[in-house]
C-alpha positions as CSV (number, residue, x, y, z in Angstrom):
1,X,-143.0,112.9,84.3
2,X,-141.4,116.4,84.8
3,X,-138.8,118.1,82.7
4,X,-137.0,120.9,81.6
5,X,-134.4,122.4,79.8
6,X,-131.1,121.0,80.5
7,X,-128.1,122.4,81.9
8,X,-125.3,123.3,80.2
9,X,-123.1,120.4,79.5
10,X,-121.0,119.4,82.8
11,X,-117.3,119.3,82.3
12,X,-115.4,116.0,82.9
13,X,-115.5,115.1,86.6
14,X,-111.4,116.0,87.3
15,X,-112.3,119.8,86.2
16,X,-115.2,119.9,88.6
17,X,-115.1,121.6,92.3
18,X,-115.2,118.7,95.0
19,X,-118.1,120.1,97.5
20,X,-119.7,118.4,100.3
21,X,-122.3,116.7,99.7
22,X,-124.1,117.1,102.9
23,X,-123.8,120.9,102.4
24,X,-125.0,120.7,99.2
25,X,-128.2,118.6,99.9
26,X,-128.9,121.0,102.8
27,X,-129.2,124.0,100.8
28,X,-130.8,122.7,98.1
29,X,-133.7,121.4,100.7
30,X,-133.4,125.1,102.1
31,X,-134.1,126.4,99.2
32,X,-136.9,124.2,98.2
33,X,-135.5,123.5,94.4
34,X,-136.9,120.7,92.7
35,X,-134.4,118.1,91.0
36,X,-132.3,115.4,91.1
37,X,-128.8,115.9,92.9
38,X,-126.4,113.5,92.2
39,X,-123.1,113.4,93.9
40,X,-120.0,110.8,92.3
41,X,-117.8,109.7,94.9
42,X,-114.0,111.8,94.3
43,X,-112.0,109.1,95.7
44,X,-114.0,106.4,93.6
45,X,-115.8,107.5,90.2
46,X,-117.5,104.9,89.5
47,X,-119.1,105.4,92.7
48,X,-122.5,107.8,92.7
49,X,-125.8,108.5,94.6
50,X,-128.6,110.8,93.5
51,X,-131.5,111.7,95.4
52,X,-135.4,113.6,93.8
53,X,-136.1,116.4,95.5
54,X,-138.9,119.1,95.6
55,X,-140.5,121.7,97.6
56,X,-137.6,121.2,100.6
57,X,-139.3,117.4,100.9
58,X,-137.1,114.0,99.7
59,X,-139.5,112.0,97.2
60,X,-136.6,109.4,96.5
61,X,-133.3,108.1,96.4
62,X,-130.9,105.7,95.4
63,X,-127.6,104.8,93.4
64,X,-127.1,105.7,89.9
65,X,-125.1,102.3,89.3
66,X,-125.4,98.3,90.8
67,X,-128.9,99.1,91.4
68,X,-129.2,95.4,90.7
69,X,-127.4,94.0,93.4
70,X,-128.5,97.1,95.7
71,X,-132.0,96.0,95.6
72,X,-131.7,92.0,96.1
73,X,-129.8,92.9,99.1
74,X,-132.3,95.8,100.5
75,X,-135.7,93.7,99.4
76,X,-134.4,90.6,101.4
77,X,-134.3,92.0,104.3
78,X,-137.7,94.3,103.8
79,X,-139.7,92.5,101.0
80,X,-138.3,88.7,100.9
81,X,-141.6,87.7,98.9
82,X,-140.1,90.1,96.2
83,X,-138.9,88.1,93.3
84,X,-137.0,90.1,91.0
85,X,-137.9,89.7,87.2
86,X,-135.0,88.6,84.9
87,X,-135.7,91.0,82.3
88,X,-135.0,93.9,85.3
89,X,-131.2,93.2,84.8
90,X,-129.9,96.2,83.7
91,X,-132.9,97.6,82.3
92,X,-135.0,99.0,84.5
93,X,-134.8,101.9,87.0
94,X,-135.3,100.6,91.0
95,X,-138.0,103.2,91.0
96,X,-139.7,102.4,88.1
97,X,-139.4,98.2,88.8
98,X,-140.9,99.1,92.9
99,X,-144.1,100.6,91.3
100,X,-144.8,98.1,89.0
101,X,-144.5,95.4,92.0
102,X,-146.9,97.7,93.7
103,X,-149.2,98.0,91.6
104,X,-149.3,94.4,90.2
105,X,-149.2,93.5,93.8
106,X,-151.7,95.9,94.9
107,X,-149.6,96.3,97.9
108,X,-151.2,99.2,100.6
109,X,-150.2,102.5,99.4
110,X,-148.8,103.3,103.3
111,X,-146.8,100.0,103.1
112,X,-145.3,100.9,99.8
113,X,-144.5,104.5,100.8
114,X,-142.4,102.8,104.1
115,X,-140.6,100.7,101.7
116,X,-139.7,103.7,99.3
117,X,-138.9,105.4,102.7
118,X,-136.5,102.4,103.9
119,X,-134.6,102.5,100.4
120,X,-134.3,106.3,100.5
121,X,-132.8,106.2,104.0
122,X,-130.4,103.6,103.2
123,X,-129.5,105.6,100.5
124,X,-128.8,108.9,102.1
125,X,-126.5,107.7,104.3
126,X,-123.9,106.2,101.5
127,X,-124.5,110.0,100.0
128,X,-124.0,111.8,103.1
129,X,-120.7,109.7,104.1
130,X,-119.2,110.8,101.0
131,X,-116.9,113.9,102.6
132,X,-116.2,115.4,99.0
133,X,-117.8,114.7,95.9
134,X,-118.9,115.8,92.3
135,X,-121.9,117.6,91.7
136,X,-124.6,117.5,89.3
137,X,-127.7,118.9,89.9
138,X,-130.6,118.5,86.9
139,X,-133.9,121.1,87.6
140,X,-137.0,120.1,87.9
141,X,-136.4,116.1,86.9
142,X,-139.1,114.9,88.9
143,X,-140.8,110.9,89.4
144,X,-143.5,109.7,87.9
145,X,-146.3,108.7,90.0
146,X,-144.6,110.6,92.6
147,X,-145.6,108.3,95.7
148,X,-142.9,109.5,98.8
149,X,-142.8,113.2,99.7
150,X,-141.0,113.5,103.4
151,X,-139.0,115.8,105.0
152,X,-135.0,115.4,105.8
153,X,-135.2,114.9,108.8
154,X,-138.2,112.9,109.1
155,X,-135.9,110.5,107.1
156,X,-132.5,110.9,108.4
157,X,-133.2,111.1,112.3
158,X,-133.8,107.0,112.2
159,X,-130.6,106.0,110.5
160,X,-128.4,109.1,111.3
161,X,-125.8,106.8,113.5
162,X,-125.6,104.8,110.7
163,X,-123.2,107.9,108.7
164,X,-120.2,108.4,110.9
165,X,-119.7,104.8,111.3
166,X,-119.6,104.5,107.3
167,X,-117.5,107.8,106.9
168,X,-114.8,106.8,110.0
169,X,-114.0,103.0,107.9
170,X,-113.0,105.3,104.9
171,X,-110.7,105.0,103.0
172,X,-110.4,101.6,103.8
173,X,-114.2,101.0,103.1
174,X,-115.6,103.1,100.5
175,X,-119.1,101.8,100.0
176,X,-120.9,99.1,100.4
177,X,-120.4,98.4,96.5
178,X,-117.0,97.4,96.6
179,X,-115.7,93.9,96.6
180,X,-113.3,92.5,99.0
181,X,-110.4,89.9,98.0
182,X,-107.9,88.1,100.5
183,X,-104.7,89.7,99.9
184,X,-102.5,87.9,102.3
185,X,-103.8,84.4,103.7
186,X,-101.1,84.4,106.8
187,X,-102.5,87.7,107.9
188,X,-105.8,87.1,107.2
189,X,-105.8,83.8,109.3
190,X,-103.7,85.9,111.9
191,X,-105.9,88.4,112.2
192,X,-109.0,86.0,112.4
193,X,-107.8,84.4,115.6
194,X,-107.5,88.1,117.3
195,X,-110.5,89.4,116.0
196,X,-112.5,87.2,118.4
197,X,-115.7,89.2,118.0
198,X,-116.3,88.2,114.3
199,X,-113.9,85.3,114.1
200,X,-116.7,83.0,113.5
201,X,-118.6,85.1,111.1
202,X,-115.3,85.7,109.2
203,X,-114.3,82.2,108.9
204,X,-117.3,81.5,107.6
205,X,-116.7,84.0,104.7
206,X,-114.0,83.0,104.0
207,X,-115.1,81.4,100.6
208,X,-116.4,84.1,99.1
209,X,-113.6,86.8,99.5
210,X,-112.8,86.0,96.0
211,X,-112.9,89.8,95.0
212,X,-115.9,88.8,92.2
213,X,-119.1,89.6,94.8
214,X,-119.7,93.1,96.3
215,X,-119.9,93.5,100.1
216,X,-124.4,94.1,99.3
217,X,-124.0,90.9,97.5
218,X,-122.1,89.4,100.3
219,X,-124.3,90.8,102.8
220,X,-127.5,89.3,101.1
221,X,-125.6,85.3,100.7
222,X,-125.1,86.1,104.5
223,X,-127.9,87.2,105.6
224,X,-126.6,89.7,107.7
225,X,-127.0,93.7,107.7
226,X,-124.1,94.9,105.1
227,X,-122.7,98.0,107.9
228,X,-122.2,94.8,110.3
229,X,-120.5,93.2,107.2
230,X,-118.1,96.3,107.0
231,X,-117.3,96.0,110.3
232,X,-116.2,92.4,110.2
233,X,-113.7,93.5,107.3
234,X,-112.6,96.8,108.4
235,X,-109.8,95.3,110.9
236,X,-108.8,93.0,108.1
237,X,-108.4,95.6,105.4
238,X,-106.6,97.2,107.9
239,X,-104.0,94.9,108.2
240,X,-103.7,94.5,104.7
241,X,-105.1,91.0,104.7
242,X,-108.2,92.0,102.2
243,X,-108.2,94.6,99.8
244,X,-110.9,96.1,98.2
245,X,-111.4,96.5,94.5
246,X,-112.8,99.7,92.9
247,X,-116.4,99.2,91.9
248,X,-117.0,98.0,88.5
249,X,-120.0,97.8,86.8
250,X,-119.5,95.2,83.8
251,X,-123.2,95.8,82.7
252,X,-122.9,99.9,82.3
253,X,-120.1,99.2,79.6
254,X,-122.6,97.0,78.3
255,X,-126.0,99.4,78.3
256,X,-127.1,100.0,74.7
257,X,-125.8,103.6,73.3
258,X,-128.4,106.1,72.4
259,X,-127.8,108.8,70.2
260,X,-130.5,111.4,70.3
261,X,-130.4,114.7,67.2
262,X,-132.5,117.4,68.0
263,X,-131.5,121.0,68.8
264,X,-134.5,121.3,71.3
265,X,-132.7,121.2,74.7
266,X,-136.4,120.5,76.3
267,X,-136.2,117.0,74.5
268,X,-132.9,115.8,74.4
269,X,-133.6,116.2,78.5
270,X,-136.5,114.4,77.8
271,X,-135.0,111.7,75.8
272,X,-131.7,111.1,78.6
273,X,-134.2,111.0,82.0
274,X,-136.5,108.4,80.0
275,X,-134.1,106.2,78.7
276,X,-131.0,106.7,81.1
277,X,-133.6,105.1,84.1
278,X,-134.2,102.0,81.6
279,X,-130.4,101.3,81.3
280,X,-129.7,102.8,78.3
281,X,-127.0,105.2,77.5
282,X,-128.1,108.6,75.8
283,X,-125.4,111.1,74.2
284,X,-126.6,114.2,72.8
285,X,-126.4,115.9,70.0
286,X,-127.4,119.5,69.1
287,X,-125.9,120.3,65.7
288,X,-126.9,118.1,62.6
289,X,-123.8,119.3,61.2
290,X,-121.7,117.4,63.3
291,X,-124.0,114.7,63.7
292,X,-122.6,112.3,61.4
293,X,-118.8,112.6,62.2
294,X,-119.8,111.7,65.7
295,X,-122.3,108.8,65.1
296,X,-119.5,107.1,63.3
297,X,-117.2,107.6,66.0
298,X,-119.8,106.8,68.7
299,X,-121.9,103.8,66.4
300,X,-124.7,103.5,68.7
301,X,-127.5,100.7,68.6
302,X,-129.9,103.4,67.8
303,X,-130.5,107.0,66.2
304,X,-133.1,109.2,67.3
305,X,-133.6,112.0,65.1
306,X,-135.6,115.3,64.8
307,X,-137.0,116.4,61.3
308,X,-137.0,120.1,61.3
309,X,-133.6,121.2,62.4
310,X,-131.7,124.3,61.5
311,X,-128.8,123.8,58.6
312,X,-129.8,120.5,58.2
313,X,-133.6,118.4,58.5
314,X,-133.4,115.2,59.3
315,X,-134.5,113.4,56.0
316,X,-131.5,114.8,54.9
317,X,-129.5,113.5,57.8
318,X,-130.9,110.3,57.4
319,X,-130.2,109.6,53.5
320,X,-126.5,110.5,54.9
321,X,-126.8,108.0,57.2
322,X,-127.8,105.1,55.5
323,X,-124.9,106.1,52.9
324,X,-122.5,105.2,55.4
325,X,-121.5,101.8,55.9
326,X,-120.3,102.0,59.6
327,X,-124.6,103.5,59.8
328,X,-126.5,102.1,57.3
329,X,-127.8,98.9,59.7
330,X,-128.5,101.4,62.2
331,X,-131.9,101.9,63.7
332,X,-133.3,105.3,62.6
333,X,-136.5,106.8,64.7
334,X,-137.8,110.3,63.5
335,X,-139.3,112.6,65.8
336,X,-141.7,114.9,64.8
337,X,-144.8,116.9,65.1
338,X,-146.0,116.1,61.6
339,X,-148.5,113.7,60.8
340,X,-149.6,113.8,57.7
341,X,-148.9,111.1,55.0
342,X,-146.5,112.8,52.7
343,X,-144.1,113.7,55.8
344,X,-144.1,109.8,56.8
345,X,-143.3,108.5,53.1
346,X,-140.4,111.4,53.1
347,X,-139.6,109.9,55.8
348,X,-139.8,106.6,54.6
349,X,-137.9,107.0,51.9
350,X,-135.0,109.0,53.5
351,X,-134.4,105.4,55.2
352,X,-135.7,105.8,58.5
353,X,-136.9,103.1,60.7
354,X,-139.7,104.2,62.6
355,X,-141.6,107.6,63.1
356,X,-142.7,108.9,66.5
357,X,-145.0,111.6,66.8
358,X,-144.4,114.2,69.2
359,X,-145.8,114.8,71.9
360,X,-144.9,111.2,72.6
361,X,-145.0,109.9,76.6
362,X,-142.3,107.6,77.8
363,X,-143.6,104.8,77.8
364,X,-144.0,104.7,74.1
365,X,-140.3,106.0,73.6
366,X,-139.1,103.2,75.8
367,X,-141.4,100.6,73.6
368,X,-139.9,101.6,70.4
369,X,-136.5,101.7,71.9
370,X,-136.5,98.2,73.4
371,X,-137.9,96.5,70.4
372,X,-135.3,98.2,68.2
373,X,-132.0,97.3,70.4
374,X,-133.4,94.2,72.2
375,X,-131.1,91.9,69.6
376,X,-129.1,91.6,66.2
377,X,-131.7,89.5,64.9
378,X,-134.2,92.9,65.4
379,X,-131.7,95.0,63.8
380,X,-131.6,92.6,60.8
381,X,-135.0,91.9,60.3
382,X,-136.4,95.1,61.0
383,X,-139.7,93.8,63.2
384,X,-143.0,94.1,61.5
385,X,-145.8,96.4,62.7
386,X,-147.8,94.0,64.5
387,X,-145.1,93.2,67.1
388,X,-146.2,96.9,68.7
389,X,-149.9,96.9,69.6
390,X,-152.6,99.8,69.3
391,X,-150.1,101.7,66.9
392,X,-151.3,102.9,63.5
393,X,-149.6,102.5,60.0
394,X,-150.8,103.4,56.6
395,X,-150.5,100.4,53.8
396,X,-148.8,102.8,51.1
397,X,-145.7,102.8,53.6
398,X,-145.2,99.0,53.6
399,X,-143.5,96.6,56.0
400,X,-140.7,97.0,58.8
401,X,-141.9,100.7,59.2
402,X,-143.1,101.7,62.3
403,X,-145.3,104.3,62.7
404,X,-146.9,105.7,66.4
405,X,-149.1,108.5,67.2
């Protein structure tokens, strides 16, 4: 996995610039910059799309949110033997769950890079039908294994019909991620009878315009392509006979908070790309000093702290912590390049939960951070040692302490 410093902190979306994001993607390509440009739709925020670049070549790309529902729809129609674990549900990155099929699977390498391909392109055409947008643009965030490395137009040239048809139903159709409700059952039945084209198809939809299923979830019950889908409802939405809802994702309010404390700007990056893919939700925090006003305003499922910050080292932090009632049942995870025994029983006794020795992968951070939020009853108990395997603890610093590296 590839990382950097991050840029400085992006102000809210309504004091950004709107800029086009087929502009944007072009000279970014054009430039060769590596990264991972993600564009939020202005005329629905909850609405984004961000593709990994590198070396002027597309490695990947997909939606930030509903990547759920995205990917039952998409797999049907290109993997149907796919069957989509339960525990993905929120949790794991579309990128991330894809290789792990692969590789379990032992799927042909070409095969799998034509599926990565067919996601991507399906992908760049909801981000290049967005006319104005939000920027953010992370450097060098990169994929790991990095599997797809294509040009634009290598892409783009198969599906580029596929754009004006999406951008010319807005603003009556935003994205394929929003869910349609009959507004007005005289019209609707009106316009049914004239729309002789689709009047079969829509009849039999008829049932599920009940505003709760999105039009890739309605496209995947169907069985049908979702831009023939959009078609079928554009005259309809039209006529103010269906209306469709702003996409909202019920699972995002619902994605564990993170709070990370370091003043390394190299890891807190770290930390937000490895756990941000997983379904988590990362906020960052630079200055200890500030730290604990904004952890009992924020109260998030789990603290990840650094030891050796300035003003203020984390074992100090930590006894503050667990001081705090609002805190004191609240995961604590050092981070830190010390190994030795006396800086884990300072840690230890400070009240941390576990200690994770840097340089640490993602994989091990993800670990430790799943088994930590995965329930109340894990909070409570505080899991024993043997629940992680092939990590090491010393006896003399007892039970529910977790120790890796």
């Amino acid at each position: 996995m590839t990382y950097t410093s991050s840029l400085p902190t992006s102000p809210a979306h309504s004091e950004k610039p709107q800029v086009a994001p087929a502009k944007v993607l072009q000279k970014v390509i054009t430039k060769e910059r590596s990264g991972r440009l993600t564009i939020t739709d202005c005329q629905d925020s909850s609405i984004s799309w961000r593709v990994y670049l590198g070396g002027g070549q597309i490695h990947y790309a997909e939606s930030t949110m509903g990547q759920v529902e995205r990917l039952t729809y998409l797999l049907s129609k290109h993997l149907p033997d796919f069957q989509l674990p339960k525990q993905a549900q929120g949790q794991t990155s579309t990128y991330s769950l894809l290789c792990k099929y692969w590789q379990t699977k032992n799927l042909p390498l070409n095969y799998f890079r034509k599926l990565l391909a067919l996601l991507t392109q399906e992908a760049l055409v909801q981000f290049l039908a967005i006319p104005q947008g939000f920027l953010d643009f992370e450097v060098k965030i990169g994929l790991d294994p990095l599997l797809l490395s294509a040009p634009f137009r290598q892409l783009i040239m198969p599906i580029k019909d596929q754009i004006p048809q999406w951008s010319q139903m807005r603003p009556a159709i935003l994205s394929p991620f929003q869910k349609p409700l009959i507004h007005d059952s005289d019209q609707f039945l009106k316009v049914i009878w004239q729309e002789t084209n689709h009047s079969r198809q829509l009849q039999e939809m008829t049932h599920l315009l009940q505003g709760e299923a999105s039009l890739y979830q309605l496209a995947d019950q169907l069985k049908i392509d979702v831009l023939a889908l959009a078609h079928s409802l554009y005259p309809l939405v039209q006529a103010g006979a269906v209306e469709m809802s702003t996409y909202q994702e019920i699972q995002k309010s619902l994605r564990p908070a993170i709070a990370c404390v370091d003043d390394s700007q190299t890891i807190q990056q770290f930390v937000k790309f490895s756990l941000e893919a997983e379904g988590f939700e990362v906020f960052q925090i630079m200055d200890p000093m500030q730290a604990l006003s904004i952890l009992i305003e924020q109260r998030p499922k789990l603290i990840l702290m650094d030891i050796e910050m300035p003003k203020m080292d984390g074992y100090e932090l930590c006894r503050m912590v667990r001081q705090v009632d609002l805190l004191k049942n609240i995961p604590v995870v050092m981070l830190t390049g010390r190994e030795g025994i006396i800086d884990r029983m300072r840690a230890r006794m400070s009240g941390c939960t576990a200690y994770l020795t840097k340089p640490f992968n993602p994989q091990e951070l993800l670990e430790l951070v799943q088994k930590l939020t995965s329930s109340a009853e894990v909070l409570s108990q505080n899991l024993s040692l043997r629940k992680l395997p092939q990590r090491r603890v010393h006896p003399c610093l007892g039970q529910g302490y977790w120790a890796l590296g």
